[in-house]
Backbone bond lengths (Angstrom), bond angles and torsions (degrees), N, CA, C in turn:
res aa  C-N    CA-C-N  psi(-1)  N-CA   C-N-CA  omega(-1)  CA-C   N-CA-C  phi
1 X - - - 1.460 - - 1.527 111.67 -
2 X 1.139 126.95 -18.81 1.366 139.89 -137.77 1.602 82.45 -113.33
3 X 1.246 119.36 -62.29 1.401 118.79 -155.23 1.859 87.36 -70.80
4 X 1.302 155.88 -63.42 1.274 158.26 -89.93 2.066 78.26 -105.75
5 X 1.515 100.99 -43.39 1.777 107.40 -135.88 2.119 78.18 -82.41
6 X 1.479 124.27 -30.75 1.135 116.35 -173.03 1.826 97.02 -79.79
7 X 0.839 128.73 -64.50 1.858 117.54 160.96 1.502 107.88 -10.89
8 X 1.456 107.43 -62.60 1.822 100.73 -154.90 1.343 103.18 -68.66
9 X 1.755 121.63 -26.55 0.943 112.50 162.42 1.693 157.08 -37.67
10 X 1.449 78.54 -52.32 1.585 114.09 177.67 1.460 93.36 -54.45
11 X 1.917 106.79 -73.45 1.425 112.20 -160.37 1.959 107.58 -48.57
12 X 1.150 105.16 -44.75 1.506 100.41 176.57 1.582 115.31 -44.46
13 X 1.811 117.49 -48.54 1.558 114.04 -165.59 1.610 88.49 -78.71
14 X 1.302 131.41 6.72 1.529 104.09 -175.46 1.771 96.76 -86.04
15 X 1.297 83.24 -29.60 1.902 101.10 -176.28 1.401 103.17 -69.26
16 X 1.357 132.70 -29.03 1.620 105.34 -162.26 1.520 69.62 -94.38
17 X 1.245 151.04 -36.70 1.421 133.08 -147.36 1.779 99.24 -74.61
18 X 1.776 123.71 -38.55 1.321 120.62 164.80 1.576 122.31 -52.91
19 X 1.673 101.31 -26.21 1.654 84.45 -170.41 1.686 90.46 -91.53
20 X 1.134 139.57 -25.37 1.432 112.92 168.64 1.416 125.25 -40.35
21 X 1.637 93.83 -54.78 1.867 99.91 -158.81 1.684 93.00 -75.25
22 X 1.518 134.01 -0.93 1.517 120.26 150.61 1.425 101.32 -74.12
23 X 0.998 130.68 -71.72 1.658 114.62 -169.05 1.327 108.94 -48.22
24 X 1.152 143.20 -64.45 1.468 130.84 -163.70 1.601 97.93 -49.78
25 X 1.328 112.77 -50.73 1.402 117.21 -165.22 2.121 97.80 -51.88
26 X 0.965 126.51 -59.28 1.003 132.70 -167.56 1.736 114.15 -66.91
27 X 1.388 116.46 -39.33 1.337 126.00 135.87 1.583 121.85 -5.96
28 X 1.619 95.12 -82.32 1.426 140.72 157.53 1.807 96.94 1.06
29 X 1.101 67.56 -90.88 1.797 106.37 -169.78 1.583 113.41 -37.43
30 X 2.052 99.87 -49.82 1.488 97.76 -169.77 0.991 96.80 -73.82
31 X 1.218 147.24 -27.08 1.739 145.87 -150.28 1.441 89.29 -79.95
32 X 1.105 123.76 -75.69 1.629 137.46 -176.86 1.590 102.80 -25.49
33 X 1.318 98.72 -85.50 1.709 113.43 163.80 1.239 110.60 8.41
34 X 1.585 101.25 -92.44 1.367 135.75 -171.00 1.823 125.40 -47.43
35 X 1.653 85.98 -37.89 1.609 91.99 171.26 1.676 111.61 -74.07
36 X 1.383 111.64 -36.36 1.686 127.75 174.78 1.798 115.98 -24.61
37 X 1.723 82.74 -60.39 1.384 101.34 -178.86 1.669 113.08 -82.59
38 X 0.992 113.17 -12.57 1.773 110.85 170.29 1.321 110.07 -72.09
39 X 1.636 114.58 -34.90 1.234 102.16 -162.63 1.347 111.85 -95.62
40 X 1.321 115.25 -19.81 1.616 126.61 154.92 1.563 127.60 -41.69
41 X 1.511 96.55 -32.07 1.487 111.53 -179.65 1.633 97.35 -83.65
42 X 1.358 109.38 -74.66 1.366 98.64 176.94 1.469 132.47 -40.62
43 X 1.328 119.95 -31.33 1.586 127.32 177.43 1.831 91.91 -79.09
44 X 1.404 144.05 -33.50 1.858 107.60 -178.65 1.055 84.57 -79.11
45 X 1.995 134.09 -36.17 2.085 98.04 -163.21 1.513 118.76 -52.08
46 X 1.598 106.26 -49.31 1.198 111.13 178.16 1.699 111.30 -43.11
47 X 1.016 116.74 -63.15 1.363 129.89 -174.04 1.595 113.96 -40.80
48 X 1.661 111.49 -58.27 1.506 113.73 156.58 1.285 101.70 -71.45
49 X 0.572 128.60 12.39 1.936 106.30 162.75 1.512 95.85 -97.26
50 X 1.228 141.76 -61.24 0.979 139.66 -146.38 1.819 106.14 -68.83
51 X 1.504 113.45 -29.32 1.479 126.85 175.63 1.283 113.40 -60.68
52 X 1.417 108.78 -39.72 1.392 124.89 -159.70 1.937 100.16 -81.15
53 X 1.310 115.47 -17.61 0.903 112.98 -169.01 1.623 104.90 -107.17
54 X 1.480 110.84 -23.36 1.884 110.57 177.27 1.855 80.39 -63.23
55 X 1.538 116.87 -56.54 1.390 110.67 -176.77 1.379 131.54 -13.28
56 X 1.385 96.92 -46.18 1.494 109.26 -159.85 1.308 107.13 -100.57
57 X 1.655 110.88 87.62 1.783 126.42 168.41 1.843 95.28 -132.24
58 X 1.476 87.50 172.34 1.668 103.33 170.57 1.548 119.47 -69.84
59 X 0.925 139.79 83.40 1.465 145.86 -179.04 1.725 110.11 -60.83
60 X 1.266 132.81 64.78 1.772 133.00 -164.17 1.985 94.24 -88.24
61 X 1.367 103.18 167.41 1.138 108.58 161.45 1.631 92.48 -151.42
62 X 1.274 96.63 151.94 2.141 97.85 -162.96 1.899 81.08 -121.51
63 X 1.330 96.89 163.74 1.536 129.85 -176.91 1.700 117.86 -157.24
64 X 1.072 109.70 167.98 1.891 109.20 169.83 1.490 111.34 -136.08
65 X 0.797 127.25 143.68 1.650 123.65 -175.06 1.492 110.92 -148.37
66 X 1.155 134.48 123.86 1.220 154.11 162.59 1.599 132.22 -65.63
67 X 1.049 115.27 97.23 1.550 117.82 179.44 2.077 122.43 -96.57
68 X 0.682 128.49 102.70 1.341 122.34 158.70 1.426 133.23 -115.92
69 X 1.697 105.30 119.16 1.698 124.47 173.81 0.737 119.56 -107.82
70 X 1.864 111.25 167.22 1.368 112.87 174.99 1.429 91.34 -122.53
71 X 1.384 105.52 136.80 1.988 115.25 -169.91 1.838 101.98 -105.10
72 X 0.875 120.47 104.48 1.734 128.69 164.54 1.125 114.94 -92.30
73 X 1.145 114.37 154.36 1.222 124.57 -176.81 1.866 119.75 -171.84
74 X 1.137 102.70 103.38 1.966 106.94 -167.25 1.702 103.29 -125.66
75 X 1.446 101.77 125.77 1.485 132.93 -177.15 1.744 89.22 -98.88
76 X 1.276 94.60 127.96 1.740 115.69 -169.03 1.554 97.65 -94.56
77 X 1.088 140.96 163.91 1.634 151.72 177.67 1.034 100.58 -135.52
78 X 1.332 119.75 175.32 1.553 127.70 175.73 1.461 106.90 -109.93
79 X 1.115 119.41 12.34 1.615 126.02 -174.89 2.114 88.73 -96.71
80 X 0.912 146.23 118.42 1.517 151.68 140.76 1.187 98.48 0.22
81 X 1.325 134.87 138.81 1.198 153.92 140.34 1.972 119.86 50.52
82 X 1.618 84.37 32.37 1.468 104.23 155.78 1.412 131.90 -150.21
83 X 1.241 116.11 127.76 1.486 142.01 -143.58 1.857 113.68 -132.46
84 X 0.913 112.19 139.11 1.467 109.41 175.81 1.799 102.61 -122.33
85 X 1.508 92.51 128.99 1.831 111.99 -155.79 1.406 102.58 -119.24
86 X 1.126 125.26 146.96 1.488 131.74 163.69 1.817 107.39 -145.98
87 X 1.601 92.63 150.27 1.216 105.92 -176.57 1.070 136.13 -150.84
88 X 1.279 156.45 179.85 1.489 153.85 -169.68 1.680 121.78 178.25
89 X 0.911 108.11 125.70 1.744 125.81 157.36 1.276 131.02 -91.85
90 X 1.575 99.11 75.58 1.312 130.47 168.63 1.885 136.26 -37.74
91 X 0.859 141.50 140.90 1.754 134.11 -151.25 1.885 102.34 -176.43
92 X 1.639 79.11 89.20 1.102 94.93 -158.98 2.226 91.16 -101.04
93 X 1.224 106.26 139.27 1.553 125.51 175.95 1.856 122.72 -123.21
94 X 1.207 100.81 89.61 1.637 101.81 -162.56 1.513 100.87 -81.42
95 X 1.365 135.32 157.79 1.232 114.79 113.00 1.258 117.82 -100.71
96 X 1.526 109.29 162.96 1.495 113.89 177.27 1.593 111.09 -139.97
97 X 1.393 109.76 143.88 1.477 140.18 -175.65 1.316 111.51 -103.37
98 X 1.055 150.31 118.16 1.923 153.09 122.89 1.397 116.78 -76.64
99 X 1.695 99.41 107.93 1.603 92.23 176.30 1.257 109.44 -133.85
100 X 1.254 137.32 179.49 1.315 175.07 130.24 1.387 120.45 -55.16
101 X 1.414 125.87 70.03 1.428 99.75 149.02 1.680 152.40 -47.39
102 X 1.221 119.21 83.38 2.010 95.03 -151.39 1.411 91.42 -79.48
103 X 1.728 135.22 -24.17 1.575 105.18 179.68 1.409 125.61 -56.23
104 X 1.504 127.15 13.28 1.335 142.05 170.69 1.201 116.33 -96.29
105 X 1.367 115.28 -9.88 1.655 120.08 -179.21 1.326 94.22 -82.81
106 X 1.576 100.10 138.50 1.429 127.13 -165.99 1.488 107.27 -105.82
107 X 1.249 121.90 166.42 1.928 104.65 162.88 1.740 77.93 178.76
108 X 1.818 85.78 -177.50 1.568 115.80 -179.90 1.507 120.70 -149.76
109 X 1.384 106.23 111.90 1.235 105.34 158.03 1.666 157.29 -45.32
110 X 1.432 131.15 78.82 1.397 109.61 -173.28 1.731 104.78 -103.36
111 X 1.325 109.50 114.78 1.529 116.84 -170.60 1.642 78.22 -85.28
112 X 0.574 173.79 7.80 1.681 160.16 -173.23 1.089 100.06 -73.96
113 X 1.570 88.54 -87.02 1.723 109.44 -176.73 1.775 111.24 -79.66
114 X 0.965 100.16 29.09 1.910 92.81 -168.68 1.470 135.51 13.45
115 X 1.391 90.82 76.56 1.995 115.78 179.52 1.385 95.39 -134.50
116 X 1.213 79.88 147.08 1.572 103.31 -174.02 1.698 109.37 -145.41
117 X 1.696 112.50 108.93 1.148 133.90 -117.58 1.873 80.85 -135.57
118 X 1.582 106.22 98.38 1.427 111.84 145.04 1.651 136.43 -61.06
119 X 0.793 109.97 89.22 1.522 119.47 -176.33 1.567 118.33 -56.28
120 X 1.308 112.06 -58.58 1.346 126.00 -160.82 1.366 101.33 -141.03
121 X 1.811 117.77 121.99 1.465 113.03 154.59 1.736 114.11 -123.18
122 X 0.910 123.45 134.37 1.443 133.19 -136.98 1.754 99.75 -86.15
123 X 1.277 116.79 127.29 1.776 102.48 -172.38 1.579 94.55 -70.10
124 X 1.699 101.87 -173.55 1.187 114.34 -154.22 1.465 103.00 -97.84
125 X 1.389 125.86 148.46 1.208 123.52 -178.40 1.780 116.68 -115.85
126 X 1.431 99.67 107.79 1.057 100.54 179.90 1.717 132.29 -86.29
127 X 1.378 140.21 116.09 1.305 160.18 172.85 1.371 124.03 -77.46
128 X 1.355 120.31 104.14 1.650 126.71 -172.95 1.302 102.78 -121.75
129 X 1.547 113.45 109.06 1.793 100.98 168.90 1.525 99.56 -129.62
130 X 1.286 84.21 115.07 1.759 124.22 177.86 1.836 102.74 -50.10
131 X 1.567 107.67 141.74 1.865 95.55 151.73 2.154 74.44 -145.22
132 X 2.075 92.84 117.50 1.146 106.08 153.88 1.156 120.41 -86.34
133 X 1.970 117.85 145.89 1.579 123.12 172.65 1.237 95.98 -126.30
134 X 1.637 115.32 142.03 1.320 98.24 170.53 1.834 105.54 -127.19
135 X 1.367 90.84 168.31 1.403 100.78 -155.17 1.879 100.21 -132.31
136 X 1.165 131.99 134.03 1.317 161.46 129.94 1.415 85.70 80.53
137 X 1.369 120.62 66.32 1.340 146.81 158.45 1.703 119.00 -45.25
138 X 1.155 125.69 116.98 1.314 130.02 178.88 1.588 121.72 -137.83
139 X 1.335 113.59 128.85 1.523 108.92 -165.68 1.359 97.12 -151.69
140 X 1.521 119.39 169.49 1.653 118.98 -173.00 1.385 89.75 -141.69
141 X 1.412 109.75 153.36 1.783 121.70 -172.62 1.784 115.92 -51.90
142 X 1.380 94.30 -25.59 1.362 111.19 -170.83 1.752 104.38 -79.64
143 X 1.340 110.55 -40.31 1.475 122.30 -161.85 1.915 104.81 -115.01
144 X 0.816 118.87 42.28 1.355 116.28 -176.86 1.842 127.60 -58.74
145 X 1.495 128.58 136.60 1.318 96.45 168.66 1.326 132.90 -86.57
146 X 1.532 105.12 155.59 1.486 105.58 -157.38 1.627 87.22 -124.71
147 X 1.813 106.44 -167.41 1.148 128.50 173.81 1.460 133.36 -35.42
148 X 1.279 79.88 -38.27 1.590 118.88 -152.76 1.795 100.79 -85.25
149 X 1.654 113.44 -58.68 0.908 114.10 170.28 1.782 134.66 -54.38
150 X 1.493 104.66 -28.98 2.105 130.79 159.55 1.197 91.37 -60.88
151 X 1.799 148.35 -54.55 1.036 120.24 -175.16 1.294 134.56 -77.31
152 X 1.408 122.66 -9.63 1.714 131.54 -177.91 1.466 92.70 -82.32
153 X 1.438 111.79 -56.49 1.536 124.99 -178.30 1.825 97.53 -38.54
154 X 1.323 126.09 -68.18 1.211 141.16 -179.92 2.061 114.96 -35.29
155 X 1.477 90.46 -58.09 1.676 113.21 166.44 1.375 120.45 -55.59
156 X 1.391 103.91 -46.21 1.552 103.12 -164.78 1.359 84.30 -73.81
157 X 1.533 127.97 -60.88 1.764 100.28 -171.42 1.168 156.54 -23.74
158 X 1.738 72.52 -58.14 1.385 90.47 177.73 1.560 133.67 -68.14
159 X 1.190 114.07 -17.21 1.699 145.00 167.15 1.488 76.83 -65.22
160 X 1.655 133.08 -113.89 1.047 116.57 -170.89 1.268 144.27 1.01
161 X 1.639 118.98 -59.02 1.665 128.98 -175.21 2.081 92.38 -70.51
162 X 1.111 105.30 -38.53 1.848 94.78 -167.93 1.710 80.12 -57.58
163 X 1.314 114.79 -69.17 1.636 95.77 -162.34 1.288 135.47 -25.04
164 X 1.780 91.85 -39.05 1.687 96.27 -164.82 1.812 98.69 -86.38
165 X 1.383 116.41 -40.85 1.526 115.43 157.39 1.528 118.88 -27.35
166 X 1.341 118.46 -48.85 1.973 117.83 -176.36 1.251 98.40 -78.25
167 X 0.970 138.39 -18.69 1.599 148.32 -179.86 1.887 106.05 -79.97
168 X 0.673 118.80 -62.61 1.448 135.18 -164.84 1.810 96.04 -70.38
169 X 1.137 90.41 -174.63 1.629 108.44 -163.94 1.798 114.27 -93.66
170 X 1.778 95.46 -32.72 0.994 98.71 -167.94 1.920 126.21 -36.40
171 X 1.399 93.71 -58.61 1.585 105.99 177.07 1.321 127.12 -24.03
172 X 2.027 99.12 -58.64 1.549 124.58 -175.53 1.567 92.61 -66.66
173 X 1.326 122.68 -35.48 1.748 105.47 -179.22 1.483 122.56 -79.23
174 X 1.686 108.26 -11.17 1.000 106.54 177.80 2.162 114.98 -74.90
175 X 1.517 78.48 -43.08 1.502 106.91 -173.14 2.063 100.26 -41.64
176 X 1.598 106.95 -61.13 1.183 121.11 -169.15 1.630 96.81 -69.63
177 X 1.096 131.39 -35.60 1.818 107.14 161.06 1.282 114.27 -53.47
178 X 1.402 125.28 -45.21 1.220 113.57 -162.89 1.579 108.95 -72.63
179 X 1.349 137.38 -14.47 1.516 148.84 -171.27 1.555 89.93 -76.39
180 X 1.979 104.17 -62.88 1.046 72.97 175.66 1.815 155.36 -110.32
181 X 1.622 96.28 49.35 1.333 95.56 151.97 1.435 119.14 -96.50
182 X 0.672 103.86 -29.30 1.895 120.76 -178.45 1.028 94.84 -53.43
183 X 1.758 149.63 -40.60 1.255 156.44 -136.72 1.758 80.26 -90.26
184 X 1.179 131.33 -44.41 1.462 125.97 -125.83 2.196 75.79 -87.17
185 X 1.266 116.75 -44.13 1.534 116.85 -175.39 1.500 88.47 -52.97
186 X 1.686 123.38 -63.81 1.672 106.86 -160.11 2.049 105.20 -53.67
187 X 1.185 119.17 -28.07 1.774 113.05 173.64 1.005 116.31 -50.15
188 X 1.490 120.96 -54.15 1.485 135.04 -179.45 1.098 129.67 -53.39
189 X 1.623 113.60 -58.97 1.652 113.04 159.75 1.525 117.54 -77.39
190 X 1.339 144.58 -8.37 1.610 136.48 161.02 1.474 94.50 -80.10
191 X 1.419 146.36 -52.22 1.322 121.01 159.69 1.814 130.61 -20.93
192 X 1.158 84.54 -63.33 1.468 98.08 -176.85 1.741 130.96 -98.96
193 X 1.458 90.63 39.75 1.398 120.89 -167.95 1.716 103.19 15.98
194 X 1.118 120.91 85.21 1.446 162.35 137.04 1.271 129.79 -82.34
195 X 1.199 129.56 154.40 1.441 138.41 -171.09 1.770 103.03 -115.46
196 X 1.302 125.77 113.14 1.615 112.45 170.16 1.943 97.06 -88.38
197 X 1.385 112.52 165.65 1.052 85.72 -173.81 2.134 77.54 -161.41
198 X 0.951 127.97 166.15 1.396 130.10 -157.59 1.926 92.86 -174.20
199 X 1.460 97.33 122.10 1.848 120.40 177.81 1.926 104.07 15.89
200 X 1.609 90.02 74.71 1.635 108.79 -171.15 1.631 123.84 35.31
201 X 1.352 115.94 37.66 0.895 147.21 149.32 1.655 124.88 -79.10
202 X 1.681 108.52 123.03 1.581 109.58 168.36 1.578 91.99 -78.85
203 X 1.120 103.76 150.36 2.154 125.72 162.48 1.444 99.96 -122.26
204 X 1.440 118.53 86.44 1.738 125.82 164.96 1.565 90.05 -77.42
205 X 0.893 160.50 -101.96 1.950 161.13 -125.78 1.014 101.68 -143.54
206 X 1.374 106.92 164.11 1.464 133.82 -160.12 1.748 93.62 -65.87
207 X 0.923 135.56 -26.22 1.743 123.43 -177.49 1.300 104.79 -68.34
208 X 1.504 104.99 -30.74 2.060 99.45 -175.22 1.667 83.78 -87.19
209 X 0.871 132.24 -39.38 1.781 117.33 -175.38 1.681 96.47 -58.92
210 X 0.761 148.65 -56.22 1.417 150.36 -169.66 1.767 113.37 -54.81
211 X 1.440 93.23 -56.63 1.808 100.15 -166.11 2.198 86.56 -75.04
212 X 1.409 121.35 -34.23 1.385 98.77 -140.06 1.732 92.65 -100.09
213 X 1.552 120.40 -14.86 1.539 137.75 175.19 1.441 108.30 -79.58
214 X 1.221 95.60 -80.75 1.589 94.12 -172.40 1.574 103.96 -70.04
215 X 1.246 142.46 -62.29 1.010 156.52 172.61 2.069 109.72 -26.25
């Protein structure tokens, strides 16, 4: 009796000692596991972070545009049909810039759910630097040009050059740099099965980057 009941013993502590080294083992495992996937998470934020930041330069596209006016200008008297007039033929040489700041692009991280959430993309900033010439200048003692008249001259151009700027190409070339840097964030998170996502908007491909960014 003696010998059977010290056996069953034994065999039992071999058993509680197996079901430990399964639990620790399984323990083991989740801990391991668990850190696996932390650091996976942490290695794409880092990773989109680091994109988001080659991202973030000045994206310009330059142009030249040509303006020429003729500037009038007539001081009325009270005498009938005399006036003191001044004038000029203006030759105006712009260049012009459309850019993109992207270090202004804003966003948010949710490593949870892995979206990656454009916040802010910065409108475009447009740059006009004028060189006025003037040409077959006419003025009377009474009507002289002044300050005042360089600044309308200055205004009216510049109203002009935006026109011919919305007209021209430049913009749309600026626009399509900026897609495609923006394109390089949608690689990063569809790589890394991520969600890009823009003013509660999904961005699956560059056509939803197009219609839901620029658009």
């Amino acid at each position: 009796m003696l010998i059977p009941l010290v056996q069953a013993i034994g065999r039992s502590g071999k058993l509680i000692y197996l079901l430990i080294f399964l639990i620790v083992g399984f323990l083991a495992y989740q801990f391991f596991t668990k850190k696996a996937n932390t650091t996976t998470i942490e290695y794409d934020t880092n990773l989109i972070q680091v994109q988001i930041k080659n991202v973030g330069k000045l994206v310009v596209t330059e142009g030249h545009f040509a303006e020429v006016l003729t500037y009038k200008d007539k001081k009325e008297t009270y005498i009938p049909g005399l006036s003191f007039d001044k004038k000029a033929l203006v030759v105006i040489n712009a260049d012009v810039t459309v850019g993109f700041d992207l270090s202004k692009v804003t966003y948010d991280i949710d490593a949870k759910n892995k979206v990656l959430t454009i916040t802010n993309i910065p409108k475009e900033e447009i740059k006009i630097s004028p060189d006025f010439k003037y040409y077959d200048t006419e003025s009377s003692t009474f009507n002289e040009f002044t300050g005042d008249d360089y600044n309308k001259i200055n205004k009216i151009a510049r109203a002009n050059l935006l026109k011919k700027i919305e007209k021209s190409t430049l913009k749309t070339n600026a626009q399509n740099r900026l897609l495609s840097e923006l394109s390089k964030m949608l690689i990063v998170t569809n790589s890394l099965g991520w969600t890009l996502s823009y003013k509660g908007n999904v961005v699956k491909n560059d056509k939803d980057l197009e219609l839901k960014i620029i658009n």
